[in-house]
mmCIF file of the C-alpha atoms, coordinates in Angstrom:
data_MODEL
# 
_entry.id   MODEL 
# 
loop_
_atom_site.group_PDB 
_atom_site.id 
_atom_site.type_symbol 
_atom_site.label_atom_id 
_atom_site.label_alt_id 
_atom_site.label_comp_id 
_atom_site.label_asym_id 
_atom_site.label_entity_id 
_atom_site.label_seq_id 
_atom_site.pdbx_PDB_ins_code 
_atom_site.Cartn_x 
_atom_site.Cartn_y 
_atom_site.Cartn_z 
_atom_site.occupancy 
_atom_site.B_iso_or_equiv 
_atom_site.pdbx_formal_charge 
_atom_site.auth_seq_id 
_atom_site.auth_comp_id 
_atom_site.auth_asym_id 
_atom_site.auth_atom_id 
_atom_site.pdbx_PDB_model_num 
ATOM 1  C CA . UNK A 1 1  ? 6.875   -54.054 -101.210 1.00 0.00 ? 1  UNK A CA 1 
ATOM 2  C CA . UNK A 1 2  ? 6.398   -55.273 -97.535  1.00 0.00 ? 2  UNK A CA 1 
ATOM 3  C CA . UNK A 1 3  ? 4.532   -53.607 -94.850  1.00 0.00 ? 3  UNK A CA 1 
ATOM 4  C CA . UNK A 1 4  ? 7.089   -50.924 -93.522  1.00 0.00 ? 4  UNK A CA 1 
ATOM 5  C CA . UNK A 1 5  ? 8.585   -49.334 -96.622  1.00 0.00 ? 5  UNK A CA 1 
ATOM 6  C CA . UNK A 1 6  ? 4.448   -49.256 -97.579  1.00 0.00 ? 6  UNK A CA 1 
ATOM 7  C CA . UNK A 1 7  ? 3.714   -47.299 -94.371  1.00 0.00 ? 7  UNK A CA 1 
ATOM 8  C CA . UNK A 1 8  ? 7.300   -45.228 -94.709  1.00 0.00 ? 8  UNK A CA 1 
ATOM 9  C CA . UNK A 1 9  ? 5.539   -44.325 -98.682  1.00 0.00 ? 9  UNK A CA 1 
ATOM 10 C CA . UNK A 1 10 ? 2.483   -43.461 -96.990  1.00 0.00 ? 10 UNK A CA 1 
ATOM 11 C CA . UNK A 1 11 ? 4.119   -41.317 -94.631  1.00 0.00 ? 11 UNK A CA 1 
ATOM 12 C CA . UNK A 1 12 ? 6.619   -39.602 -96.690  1.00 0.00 ? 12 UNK A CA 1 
ATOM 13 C CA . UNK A 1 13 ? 3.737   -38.924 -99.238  1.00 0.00 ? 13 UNK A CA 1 
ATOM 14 C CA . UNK A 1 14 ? 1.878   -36.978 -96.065  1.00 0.00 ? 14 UNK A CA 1 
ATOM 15 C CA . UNK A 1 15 ? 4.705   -34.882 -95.811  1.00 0.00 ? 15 UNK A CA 1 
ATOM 16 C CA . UNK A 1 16 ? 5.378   -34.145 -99.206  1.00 0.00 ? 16 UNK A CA 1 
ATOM 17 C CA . UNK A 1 17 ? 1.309   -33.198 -99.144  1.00 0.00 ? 17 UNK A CA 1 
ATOM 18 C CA . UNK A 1 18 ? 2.159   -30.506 -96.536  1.00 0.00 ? 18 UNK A CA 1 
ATOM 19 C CA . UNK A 1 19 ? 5.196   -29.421 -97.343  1.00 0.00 ? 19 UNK A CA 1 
ATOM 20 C CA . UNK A 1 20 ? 3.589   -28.416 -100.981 1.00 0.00 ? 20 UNK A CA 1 
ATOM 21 C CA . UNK A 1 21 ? 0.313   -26.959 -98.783  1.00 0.00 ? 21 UNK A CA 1 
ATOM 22 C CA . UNK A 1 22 ? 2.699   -24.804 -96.663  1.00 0.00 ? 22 UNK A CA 1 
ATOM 23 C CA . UNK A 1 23 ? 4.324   -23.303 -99.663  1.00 0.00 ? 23 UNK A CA 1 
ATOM 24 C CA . UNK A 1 24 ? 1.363   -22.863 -101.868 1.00 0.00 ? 24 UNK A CA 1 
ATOM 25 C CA . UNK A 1 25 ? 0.215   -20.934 -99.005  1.00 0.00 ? 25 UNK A CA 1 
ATOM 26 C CA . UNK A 1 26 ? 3.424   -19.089 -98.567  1.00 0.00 ? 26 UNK A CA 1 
ATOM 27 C CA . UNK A 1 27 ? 3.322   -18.415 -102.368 1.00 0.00 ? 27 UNK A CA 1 
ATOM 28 C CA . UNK A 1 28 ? 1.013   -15.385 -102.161 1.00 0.00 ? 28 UNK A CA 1 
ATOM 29 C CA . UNK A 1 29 ? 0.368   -13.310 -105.136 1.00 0.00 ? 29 UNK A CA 1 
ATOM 30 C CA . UNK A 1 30 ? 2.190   -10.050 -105.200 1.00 0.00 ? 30 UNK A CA 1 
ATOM 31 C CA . UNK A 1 31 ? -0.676  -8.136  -105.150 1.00 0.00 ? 31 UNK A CA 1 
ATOM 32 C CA . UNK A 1 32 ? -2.018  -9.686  -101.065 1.00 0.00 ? 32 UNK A CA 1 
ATOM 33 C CA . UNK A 1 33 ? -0.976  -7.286  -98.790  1.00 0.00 ? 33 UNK A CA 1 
ATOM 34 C CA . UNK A 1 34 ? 2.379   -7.874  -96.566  1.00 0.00 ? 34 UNK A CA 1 
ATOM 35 C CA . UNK A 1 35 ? 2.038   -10.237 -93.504  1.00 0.00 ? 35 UNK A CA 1 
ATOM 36 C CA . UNK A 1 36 ? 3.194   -8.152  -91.017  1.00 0.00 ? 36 UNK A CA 1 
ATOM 37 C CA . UNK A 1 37 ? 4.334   -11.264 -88.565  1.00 0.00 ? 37 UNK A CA 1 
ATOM 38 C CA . UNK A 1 38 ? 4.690   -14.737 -89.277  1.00 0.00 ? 38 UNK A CA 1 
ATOM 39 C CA . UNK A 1 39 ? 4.627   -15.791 -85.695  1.00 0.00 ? 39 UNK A CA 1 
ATOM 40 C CA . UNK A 1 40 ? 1.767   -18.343 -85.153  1.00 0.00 ? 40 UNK A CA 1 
ATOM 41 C CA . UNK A 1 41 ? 1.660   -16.969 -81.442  1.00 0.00 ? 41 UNK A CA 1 
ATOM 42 C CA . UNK A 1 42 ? 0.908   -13.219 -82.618  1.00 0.00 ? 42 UNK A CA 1 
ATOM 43 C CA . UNK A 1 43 ? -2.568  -11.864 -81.466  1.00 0.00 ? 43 UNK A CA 1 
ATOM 44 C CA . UNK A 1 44 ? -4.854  -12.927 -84.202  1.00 0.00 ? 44 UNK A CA 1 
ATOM 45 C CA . UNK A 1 45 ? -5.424  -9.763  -86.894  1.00 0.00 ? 45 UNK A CA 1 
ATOM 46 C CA . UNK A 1 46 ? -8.693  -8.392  -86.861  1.00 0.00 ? 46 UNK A CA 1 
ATOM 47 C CA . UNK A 1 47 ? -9.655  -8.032  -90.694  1.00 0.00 ? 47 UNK A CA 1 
ATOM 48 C CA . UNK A 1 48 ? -11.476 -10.225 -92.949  1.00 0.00 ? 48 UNK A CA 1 
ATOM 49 C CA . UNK A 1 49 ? -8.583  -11.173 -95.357  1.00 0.00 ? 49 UNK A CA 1 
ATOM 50 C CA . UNK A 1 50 ? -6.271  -12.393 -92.418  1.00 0.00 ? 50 UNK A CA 1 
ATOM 51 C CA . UNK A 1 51 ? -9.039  -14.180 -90.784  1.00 0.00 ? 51 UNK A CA 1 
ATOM 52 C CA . UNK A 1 52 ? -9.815  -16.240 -93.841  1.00 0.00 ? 52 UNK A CA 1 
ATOM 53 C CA . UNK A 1 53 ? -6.186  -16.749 -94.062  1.00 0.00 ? 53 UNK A CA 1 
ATOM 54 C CA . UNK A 1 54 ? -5.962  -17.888 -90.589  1.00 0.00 ? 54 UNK A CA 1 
ATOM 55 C CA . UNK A 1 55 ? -8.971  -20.516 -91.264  1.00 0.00 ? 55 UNK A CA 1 
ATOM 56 C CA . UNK A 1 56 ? -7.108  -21.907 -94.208  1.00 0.00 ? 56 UNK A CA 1 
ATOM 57 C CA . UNK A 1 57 ? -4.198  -22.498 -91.995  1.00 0.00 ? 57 UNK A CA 1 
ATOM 58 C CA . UNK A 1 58 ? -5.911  -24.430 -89.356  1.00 0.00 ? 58 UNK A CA 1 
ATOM 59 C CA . UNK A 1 59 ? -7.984  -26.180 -92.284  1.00 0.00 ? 59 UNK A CA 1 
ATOM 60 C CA . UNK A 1 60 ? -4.566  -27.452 -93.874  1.00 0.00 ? 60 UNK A CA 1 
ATOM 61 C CA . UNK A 1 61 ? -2.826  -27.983 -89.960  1.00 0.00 ? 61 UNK A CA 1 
ATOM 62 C CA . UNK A 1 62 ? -6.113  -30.661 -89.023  1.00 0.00 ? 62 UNK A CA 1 
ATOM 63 C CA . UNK A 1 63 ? -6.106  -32.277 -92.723  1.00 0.00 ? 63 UNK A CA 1 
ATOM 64 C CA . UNK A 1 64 ? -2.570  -32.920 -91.656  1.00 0.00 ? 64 UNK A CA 1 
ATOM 65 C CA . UNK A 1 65 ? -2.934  -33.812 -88.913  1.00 0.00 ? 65 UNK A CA 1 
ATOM 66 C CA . UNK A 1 66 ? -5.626  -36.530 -89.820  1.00 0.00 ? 66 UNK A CA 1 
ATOM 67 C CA . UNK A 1 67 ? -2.793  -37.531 -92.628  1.00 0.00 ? 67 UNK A CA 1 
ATOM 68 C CA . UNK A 1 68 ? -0.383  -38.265 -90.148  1.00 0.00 ? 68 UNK A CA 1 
ATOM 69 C CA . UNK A 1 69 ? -2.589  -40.044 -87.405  1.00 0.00 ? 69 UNK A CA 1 
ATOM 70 C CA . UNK A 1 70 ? -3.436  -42.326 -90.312  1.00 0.00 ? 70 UNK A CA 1 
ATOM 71 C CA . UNK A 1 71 ? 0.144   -42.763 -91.081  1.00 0.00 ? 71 UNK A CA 1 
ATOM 72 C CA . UNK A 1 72 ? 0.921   -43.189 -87.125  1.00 0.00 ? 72 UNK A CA 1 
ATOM 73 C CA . UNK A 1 73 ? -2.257  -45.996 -87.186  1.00 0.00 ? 73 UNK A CA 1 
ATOM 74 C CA . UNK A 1 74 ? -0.490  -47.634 -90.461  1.00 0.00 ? 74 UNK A CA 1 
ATOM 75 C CA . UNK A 1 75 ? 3.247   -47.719 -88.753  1.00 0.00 ? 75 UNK A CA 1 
ATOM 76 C CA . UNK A 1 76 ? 1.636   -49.565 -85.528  1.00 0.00 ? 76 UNK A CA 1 
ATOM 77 C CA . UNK A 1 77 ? 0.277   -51.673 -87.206  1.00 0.00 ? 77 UNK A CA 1 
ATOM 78 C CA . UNK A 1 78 ? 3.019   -53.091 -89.329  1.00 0.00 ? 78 UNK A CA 1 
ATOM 79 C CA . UNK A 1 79 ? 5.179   -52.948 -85.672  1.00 0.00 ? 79 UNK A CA 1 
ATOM 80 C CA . UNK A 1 80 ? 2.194   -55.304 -84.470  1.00 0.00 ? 80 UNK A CA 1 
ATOM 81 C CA . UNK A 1 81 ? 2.480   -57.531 -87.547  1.00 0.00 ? 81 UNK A CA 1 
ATOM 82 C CA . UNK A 1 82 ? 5.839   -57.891 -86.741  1.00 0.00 ? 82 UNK A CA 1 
ATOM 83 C CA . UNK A 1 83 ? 6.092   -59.039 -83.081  1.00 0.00 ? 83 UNK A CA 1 
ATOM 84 C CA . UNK A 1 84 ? 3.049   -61.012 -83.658  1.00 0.00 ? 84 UNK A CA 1 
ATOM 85 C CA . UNK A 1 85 ? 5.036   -63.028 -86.317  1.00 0.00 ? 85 UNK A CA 1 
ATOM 86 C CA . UNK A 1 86 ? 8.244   -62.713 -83.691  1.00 0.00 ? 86 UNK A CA 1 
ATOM 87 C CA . UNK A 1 87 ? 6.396   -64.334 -81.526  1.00 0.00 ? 87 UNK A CA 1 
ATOM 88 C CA . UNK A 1 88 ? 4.669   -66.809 -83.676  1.00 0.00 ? 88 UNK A CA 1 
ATOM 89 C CA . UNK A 1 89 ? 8.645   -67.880 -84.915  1.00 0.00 ? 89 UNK A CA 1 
ATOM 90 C CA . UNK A 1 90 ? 9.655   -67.934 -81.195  1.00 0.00 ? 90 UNK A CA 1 
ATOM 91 C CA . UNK A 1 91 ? 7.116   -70.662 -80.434  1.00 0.00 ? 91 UNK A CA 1 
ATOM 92 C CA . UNK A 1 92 ? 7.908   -72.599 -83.071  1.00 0.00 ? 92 UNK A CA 1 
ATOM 93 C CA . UNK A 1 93 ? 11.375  -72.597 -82.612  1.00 0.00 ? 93 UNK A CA 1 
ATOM 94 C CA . UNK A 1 94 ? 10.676  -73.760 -78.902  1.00 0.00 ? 94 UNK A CA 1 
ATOM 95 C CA . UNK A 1 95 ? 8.174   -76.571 -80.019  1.00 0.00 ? 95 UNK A CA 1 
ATOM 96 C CA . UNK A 1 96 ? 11.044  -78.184 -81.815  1.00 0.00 ? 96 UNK A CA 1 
# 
């Protein structure tokens, strides 16, 4: 396996990770009470269920977050890798 379909594994298993977080979360037992609005720009709810809820959120949004930086970090470097040996080809092709 070479360097980019490594970092494109990496990266598509960072989004598989929060696409199953996101829907774990949206997979609320019947018994939780409604969400009365889904809209992350909503005035934050005032009792102690939501607020935990709303901490989980923002816990899973940074470990994403972190997931995909990492991913980003892994991507430039392969892109480096590859222009360095561009390069490195380039200048041996001119020496001859």
């Amino acid at each position: 396996m070479d360097a980019v379909t490594a970092a494109k594994a990496r990266i598509d298993r960072a989004l598989a990770d929060l696409e199953r977080t996101v829907l774990e979360l949206k997979a609320r037992p019947a018994s939780a009470p409604p969400i009365a609005d889904d809209d992350l720009f909503a005035p934050r709810p005032s009792n102690a269920a939501d607020l935990a809820r709303i901490a989980e959120l923002e816990e899973v949004g940074q470990e994403t977050a972190q997931a995909l930086a990492l991913a980003a970090d892994a991507v430039r470097e392969v892109l480096a890798q590859q222009q360095a040996a561009s390069q490195q080809a380039a200048e041996r092709e001119e020496a001859n």
